[in-house]
C-alpha positions in Angstrom: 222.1 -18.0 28.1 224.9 -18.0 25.4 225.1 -21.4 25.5 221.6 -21.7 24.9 222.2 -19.6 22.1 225.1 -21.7 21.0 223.2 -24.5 21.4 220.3 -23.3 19.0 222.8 -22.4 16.4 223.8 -25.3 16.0 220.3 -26.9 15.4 219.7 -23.9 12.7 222.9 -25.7 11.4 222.3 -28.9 11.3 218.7 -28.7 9.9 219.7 -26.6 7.1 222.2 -28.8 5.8 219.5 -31.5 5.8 218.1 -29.5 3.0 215.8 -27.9 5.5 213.8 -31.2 5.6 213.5 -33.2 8.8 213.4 -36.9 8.5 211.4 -37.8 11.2 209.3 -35.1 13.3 212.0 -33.1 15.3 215.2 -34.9 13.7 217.8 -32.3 13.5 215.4 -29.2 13.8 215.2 -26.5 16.0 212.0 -26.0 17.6 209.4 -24.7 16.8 210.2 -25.5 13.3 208.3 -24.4 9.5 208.7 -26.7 6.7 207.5 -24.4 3.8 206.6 -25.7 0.0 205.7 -23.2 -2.9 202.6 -21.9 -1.2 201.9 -23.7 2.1 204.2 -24.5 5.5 203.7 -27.0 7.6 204.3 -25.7 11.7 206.1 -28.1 14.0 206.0 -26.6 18.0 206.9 -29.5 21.2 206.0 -28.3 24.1 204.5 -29.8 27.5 201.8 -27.1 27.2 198.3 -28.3 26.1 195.8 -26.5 24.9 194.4 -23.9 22.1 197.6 -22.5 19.8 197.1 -19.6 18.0 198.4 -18.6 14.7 199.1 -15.1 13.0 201.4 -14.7 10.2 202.7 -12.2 7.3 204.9 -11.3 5.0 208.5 -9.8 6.4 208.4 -7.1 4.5 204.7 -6.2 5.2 202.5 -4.6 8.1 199.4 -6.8 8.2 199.3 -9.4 9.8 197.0 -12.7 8.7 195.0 -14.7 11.2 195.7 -18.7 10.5 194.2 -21.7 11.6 194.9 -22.8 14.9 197.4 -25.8 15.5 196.6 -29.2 16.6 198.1 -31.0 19.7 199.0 -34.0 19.7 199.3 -35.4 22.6 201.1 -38.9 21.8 204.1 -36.6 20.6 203.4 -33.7 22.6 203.6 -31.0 19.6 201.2 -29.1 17.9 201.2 -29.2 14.4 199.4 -27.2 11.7 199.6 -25.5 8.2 199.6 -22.1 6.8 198.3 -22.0 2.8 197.7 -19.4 0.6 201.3 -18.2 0.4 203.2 -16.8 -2.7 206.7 -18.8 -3.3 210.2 -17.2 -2.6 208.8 -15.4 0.3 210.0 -14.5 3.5 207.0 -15.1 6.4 207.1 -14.3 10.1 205.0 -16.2 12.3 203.6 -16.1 16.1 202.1 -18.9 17.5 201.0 -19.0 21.1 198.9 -21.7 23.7 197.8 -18.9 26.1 200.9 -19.6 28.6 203.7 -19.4 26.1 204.7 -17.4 23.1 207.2 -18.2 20.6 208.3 -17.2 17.1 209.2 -18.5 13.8 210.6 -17.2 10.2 210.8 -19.4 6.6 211.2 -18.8 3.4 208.4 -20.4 0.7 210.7 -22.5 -1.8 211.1 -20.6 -5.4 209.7 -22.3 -8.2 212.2 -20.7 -10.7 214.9 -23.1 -10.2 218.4 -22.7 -10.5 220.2 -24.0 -13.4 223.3 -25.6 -13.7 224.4 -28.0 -16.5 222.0 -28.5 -19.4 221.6 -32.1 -21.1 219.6 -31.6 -24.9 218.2 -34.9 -25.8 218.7 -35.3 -29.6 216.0 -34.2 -31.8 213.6 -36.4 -33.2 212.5 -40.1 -32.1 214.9 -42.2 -29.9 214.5 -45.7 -29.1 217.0 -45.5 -26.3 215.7 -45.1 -22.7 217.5 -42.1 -20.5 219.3 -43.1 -17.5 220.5 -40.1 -15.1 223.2 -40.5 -12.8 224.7 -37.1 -12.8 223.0 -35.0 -9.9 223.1 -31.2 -10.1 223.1 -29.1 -6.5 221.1 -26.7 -4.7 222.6 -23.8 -6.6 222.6 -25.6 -9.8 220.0 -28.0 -10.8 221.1 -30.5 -13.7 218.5 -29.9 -16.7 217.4 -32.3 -19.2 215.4 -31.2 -22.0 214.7 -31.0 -25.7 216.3 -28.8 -28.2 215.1 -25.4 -28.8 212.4 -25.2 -31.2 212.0 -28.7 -32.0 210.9 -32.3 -30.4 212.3 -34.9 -28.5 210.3 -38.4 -28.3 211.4 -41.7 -26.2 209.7 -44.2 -28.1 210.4 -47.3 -25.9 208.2 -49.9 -28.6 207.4 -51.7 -25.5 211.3 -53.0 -24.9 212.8 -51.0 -22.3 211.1 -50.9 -18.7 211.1 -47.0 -18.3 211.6 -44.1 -20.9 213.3 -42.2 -18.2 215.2 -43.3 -14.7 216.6 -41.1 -12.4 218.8 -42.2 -10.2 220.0 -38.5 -9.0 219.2 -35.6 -6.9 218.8 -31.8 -8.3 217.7 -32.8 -11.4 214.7 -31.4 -13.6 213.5 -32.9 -16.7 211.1 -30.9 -18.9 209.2 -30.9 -21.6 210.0 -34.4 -22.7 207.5 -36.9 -25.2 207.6 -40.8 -23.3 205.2 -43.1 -25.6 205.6 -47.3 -25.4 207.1 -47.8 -22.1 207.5 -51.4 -21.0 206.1 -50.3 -17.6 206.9 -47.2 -16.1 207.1 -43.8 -17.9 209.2 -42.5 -15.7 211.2 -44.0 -12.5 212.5 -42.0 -9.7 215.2 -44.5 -8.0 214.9 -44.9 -3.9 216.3 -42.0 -1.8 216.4 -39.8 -4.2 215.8 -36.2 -4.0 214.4 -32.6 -5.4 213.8 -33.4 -8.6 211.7 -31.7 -10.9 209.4 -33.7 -13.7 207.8 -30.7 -15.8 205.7 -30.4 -18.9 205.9 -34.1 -20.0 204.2 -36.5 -22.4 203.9 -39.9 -20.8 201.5 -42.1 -23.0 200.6 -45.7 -23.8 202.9 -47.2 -21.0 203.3 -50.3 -19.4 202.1 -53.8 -19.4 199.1 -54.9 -21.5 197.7 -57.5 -19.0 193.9 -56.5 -18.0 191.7 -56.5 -15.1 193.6 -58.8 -12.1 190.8 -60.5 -11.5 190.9 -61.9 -14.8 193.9 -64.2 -14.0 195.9 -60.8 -15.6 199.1 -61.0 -12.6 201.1 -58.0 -14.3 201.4 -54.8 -14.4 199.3 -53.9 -11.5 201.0 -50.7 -10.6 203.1 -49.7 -14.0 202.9 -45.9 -13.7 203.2 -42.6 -15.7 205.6 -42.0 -13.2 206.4 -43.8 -10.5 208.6 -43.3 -7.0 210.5 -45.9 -5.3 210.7 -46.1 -1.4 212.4 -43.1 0.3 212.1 -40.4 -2.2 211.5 -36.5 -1.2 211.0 -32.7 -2.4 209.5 -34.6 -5.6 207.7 -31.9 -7.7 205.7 -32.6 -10.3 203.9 -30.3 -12.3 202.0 -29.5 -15.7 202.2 -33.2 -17.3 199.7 -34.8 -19.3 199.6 -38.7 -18.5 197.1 -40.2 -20.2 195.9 -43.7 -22.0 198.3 -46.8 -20.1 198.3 -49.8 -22.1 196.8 -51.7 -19.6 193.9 -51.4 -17.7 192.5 -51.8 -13.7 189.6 -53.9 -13.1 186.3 -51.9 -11.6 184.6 -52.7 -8.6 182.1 -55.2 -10.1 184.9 -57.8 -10.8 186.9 -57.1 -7.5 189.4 -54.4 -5.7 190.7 -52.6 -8.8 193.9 -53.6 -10.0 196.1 -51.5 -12.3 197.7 -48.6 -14.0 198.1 -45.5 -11.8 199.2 -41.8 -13.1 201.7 -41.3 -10.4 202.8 -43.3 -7.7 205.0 -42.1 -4.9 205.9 -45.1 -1.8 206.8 -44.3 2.0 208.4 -41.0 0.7 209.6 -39.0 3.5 207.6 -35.9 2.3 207.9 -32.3 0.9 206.1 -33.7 -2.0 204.4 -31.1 -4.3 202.3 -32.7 -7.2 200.0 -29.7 -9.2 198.6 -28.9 -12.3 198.4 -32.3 -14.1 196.3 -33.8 -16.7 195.8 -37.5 -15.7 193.6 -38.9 -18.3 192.2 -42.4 -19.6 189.3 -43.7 -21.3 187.0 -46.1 -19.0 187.9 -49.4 -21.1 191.6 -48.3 -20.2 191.5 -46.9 -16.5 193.8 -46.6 -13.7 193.3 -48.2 -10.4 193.9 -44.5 -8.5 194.9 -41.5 -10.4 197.7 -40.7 -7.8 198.7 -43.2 -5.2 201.1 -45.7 -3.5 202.3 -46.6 -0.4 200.5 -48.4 2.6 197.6 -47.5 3.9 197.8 -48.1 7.8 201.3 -46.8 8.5 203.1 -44.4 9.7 204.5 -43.6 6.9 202.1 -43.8 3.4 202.7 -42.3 -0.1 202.7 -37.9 1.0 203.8 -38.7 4.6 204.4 -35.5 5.3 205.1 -31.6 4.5 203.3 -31.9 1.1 200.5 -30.2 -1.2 198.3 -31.9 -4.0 196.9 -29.4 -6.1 195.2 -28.1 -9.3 195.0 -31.6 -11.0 192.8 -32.7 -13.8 191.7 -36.5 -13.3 189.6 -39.0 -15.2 188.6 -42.6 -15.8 189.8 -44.2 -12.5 188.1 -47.1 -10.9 189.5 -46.7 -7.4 190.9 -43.3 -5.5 191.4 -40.3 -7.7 193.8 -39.3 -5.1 194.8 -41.7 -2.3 196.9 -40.2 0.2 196.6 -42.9 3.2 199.3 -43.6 6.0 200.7 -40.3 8.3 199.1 -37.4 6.4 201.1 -35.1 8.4 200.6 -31.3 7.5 199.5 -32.9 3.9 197.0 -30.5 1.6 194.7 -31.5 -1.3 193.4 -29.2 -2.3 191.0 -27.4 -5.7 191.5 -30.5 -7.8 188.8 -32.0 -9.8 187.8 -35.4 -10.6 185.4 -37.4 -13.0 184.7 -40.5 -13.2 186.0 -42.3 -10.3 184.9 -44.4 -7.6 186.3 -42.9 -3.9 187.2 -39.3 -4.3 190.1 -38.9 -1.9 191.3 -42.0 0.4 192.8 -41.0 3.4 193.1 -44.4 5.3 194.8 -44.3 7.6 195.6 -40.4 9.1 197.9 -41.5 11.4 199.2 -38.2 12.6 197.6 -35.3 11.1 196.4 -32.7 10.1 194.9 -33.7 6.5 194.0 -30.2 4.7 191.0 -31.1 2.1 189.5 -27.8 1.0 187.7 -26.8 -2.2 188.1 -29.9 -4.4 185.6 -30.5 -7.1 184.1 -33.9 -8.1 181.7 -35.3 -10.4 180.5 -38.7 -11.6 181.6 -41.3 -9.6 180.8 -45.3 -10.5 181.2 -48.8 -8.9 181.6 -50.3 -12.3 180.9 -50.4 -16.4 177.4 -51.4 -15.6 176.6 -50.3 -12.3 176.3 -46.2 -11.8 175.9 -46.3 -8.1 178.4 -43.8 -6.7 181.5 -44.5 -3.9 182.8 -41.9 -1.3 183.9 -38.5 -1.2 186.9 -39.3 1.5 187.6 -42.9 1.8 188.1 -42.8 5.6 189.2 -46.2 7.8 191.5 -46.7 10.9 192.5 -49.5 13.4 195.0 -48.8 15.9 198.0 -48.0 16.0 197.0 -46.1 12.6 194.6 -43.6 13.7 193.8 -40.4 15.3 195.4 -37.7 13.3 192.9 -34.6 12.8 191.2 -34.1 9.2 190.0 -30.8 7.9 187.5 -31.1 5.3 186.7 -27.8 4.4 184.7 -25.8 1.0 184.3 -28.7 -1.0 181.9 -28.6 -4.0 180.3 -32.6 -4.0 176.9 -32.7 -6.5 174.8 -34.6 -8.8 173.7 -36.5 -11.0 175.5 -39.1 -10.9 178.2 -38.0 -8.4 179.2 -40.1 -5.0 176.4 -41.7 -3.2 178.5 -40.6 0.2 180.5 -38.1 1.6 182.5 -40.1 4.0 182.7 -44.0 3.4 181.2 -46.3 5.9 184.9 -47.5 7.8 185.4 -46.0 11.2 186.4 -42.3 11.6 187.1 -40.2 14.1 188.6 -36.2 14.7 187.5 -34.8 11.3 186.2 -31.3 10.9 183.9 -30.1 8.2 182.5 -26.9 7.3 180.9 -25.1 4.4 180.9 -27.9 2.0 178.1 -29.0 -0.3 177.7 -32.8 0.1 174.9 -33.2 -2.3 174.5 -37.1 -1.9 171.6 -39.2 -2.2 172.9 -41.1 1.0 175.3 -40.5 4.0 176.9 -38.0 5.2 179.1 -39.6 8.1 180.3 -42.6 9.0 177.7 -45.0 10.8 180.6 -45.8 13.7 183.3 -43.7 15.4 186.8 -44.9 16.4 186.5 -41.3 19.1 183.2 -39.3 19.2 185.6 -36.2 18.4 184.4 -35.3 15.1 182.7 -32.1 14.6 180.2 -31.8 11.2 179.1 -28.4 10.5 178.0 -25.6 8.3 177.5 -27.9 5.2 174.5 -28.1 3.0 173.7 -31.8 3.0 171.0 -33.6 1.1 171.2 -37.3 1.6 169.3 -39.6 4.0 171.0 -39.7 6.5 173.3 -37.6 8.5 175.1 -41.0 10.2 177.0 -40.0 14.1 177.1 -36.2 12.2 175.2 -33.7 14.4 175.1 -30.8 12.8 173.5 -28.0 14.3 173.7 -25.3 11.4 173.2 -27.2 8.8 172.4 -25.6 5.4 168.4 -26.4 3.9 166.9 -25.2 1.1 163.1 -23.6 2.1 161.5 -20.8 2.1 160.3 -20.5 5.7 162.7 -19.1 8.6 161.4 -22.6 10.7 164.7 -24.6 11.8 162.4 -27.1 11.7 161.4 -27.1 8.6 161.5 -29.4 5.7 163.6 -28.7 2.9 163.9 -28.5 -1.0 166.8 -30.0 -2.3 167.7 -28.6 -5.5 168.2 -31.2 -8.7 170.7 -29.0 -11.0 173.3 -28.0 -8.5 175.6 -26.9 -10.4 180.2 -26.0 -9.5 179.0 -22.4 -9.3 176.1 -21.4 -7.7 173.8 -19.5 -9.3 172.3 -16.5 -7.3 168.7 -17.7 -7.6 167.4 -20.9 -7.9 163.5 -22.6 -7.8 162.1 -23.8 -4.8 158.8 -25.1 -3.5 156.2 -23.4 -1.5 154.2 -26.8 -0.3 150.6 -27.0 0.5 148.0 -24.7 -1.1 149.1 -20.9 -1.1 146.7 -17.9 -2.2 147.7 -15.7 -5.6 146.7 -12.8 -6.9 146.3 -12.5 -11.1 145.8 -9.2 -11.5 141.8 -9.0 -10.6 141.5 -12.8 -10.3 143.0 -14.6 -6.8 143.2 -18.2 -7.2 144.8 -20.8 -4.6 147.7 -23.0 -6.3 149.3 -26.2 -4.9 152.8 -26.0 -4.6 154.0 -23.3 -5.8 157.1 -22.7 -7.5 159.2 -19.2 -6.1 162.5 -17.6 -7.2 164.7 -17.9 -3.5 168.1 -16.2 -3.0 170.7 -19.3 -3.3 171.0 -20.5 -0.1 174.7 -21.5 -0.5 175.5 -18.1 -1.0 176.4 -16.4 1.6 176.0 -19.3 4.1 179.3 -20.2 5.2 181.2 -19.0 8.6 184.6 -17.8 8.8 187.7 -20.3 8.4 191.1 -18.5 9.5 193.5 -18.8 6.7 191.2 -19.9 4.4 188.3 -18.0 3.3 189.1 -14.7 4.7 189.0 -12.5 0.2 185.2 -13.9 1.0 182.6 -11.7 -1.0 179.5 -10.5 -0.2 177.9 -10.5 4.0 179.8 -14.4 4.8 181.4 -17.3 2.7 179.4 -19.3 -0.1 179.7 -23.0 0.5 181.7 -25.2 -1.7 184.8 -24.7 -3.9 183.8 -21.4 -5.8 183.2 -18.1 -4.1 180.6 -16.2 -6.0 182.3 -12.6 -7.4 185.4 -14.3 -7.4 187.4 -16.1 -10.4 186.6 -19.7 -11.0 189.0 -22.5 -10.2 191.2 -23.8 -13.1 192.2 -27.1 -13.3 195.4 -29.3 -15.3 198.1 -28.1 -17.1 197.0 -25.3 -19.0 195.7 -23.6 -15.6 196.3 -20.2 -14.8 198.5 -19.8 -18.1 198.1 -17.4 -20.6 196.7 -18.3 -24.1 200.4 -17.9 -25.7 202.0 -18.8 -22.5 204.1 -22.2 -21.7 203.4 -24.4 -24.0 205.9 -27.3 -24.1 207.5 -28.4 -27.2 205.7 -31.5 -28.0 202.5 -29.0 -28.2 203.7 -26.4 -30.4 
């Protein structure tokens, strides 16, 4: 037994002074293993034990303990894997997990998002022309700051001559609150292998190559980015930037696969990723291919990989993904961002390993090109093997019209998704006409399109006012993020009413019905349990509760944060 003990130690060890972060699944960690961010933690348990895992969890200093959703096993890698969200940072957590024939244990701290500092680098006030080039990392105790003066402005006007306003080329290092206008082609590059590094409260505008659509004969500046990650990067955040108005501009679908400018793009990172509370902005005549994106998308590997959260975001003008995150998708979560004008929502092909969190995201228009209004897909789904079969969870997602996606999944094979209490108010499918596995399992959405594809789903949320589960139903035509208590529906056929002395019989009538969104949902554990009211609403918002804010003014005071190049 002690050298069991010993033995365990010594993995502690080891995975701690890889930064807590494993590089592969298992690499260096003990097991089971929790790889927390700021509010979520991904769970890691091998074992030869198949079956249902159970999840409870709750703060170390506290009583109660929190129900979670259960893990996934895998049975290529025999492990289960799963996430826990909702958390607050710098925050101790205890956690039980257990598959019926064996128990086992696991404590984590959530990573603080006050971060240490170490030495401070002021970038000279006023307008430079001179790009920033960091070689100096800081540490884990002492991150290496660069910033602007107090009280005044820095700008890295680049006049289109040097490639990046910024390159980092160093780990532990934050830069905040810096202007970036005229890049050659990247606002911002984060050099290969690099790692927790911090890009806060910046400017990044009017970047990169001029070029135009590809499909114009236009060969640059297809992927010049706001900022932009080379191969290998990890424990990126990014957080409360405005990126807006590239230079250049991505083809739409009319004129071929967009081709373009993206906000952010991070490549085959190895994970622990955290990207929130961004403004990523264009105008359509200027807009990116995806909003946030990179990497391949059948691999093992991908842009988020792994261990990572997407969240908060404000995106618009994009004529591909507003959020791609394709390739492993291992204990990666997107979630309450919204999107405008876009063509695929969120592009998750391949999931290669699993589980994909997608829970209460907003969207709105979506568009196929400057002429042509018809709508993409929700989730881009699409898998061939070996890149395939990782679960997705697709859960409280607010999806409506006019003009919004003309699908909630695209038309490429899927396979081991889960849906509940969304409102997919398309005009067309809901799944996928073909599965890679019939594992899927659709339910507990309001739907309103033509056709429900493989989905079956057996609770399915109508609008009517009959208690018939056969019934036909009244789709409503102002849907709107936050669901009204009552809305209009139609009685059909000829009904009898009484006018005070006068009854008369009138076709059709139209009746005040309780919202049948409200109310409608069932139980999630982990993720809907502050429901109000007798069950959960569908969709992103929860009725009683405080509405979702979105971009880099979210959750902030009036007076509160405001960088200096918005003073």
């Amino acid at each position: 037994m002690k050298s069991l003990n010993l033995i365990f130690v010594f993995t502690v060890l080891l995975f701690f002074l890889n930064d807590g972060y494993c590089q592969s699944p298992g690499e260096y960690a003990p097991n089971p293993y929790a790889v927390p961010t700021y509010e979520c933690a991904s769970l890691y348990w091998t074992t030869p034990e198949e079956g249902m895992c159970t999840v409870k969890y709750k703060k170390a200093s506290g009583s109660n303990w929190t129900q979670g959703l259960d893990l996934v096993f895998d049975d290529r890698d025999g492990q289960y894997r799963g996430s826990i969200v909702g958390l607050s940072p710098d925050t101790e957590y205890l956690v039980e997990l257990s598959n019926g024939q064996a128990k086992t244990a696991i404590n984590f701290t959530t990573r603080t998002d006050q971060f240490p500092i170490g030495k401070i680098t002021y970038l000279p006030e006023g307008e430079s022309t001179d790009p920033i080039i960091i070689t100096e990392s800081g540490t884990p105790e002492g991150y290496h700051l660069i910033t602007v003066p107090e009280n005044s402005r820095s700008v890295l006007n680049m006049g289109n001559v040097s490639n990046e306003g910024i390159q980092i080329d160093a780990d532990y290092v934050i830069v905040r609150e810096i202007e970036i206008r005229n890049a050659k082609v990247d606002g911002i590059r984060i050099k290969e292998n690099r790692h927790d590094i911090v890009i806060e409260q910046c400017f990044i505008t009017f970047w990169g190559r001029i070029g135009g659509p590809i499909t114009y004969g236009n060969l640059e500046g297809s992927t010049d980015s706001g900022i932009k990650a080379e191969n290998g990067t990890r424990n990126l955040t990014i957080q409360r930037n405005l990126i807006e108005a590239p230079r250049g501009a991505s083809n739409d679908w009319e004129t071929g696969h967009p081709a373009g400018p993206q906000g952010i793009t991070i490549s085959q990172s190895l994970g622990g990723n955290v990207i929130r509370y961004n403004d990523i902005l264009s105008t359509e005549d200027h807009g990116f291919n995806d909003a946030i994106g990179g990497g391949s998308n059948y691999s093992n590997v991908g842009n988020m990989n792994r261990d990572s959260d997407i969240y908060g975001n404000l995106i618009r003008s994009v004529w591909d993904d507003a959020i791609e995150v394709e390739g492993a998708n291992m204990n990666v979560r997107v979630f309450a961002n919204y999107a405008h004008q876009f063509f695929n929502g969120i592009a998750t092909a391949s999931t290669t390993k699993g589980p994909i969190y997608i829970y209460r995201n907003v969207v709105g228009e979506s568009r196929v090109g400057h002429r042509n209004s018809s709508g993409g897909a929700f989730i881009k789904t699409g898998e061939r093997e070996p890149f395939a079969g990782g679960r997705r969870y697709v859960f409280h997602n607010t999806v409506v019209q006019p003009m919004g996606v003309s699908h909630a999944f695209s038309g490429h094979g899927i396979s081991n998704t889960v849906t509940r209490n969304n409102i997919f108010d398309v005009p067309g499918r809901l799944a996928a006409d073909r599965e890679t596995v019939d594992n899927s399992d659709y339910d507990y959405d309001y739907f309103s399109g033509l056709s429900l594809g493989v989905a079956k789903e057996k609770n399915r949320i109508k609008f009517s006012t009959t208690p018939s589960a056969t019934r036909l139903y009244q789709t409503s035509y102002s849907l709107e993020y936050f669901p009204r208590t009552w809305i209009n529906s139609i009685i059909w056929g000829r009904k009898p009413y009484q006018f005070g002395d006068v009854k008369r019989n009138i076709t059709d009538p139209v009746v005040q019905i309780r919202n049948p969104l409200i109310d409608s949902g069932i139980k999630i554990p982990g993720f809907n349990t502050d429901f109000k009211g007798e069950a959960p609403d569908l969709g992103a918002f929860e009725v009683g509760t405080a509405p979702l804010e979105f971009g880099r003014r979210a959750y902030l005071a009036h007076d509160e944060g405001w960088p200096a190049w918005e003073r």
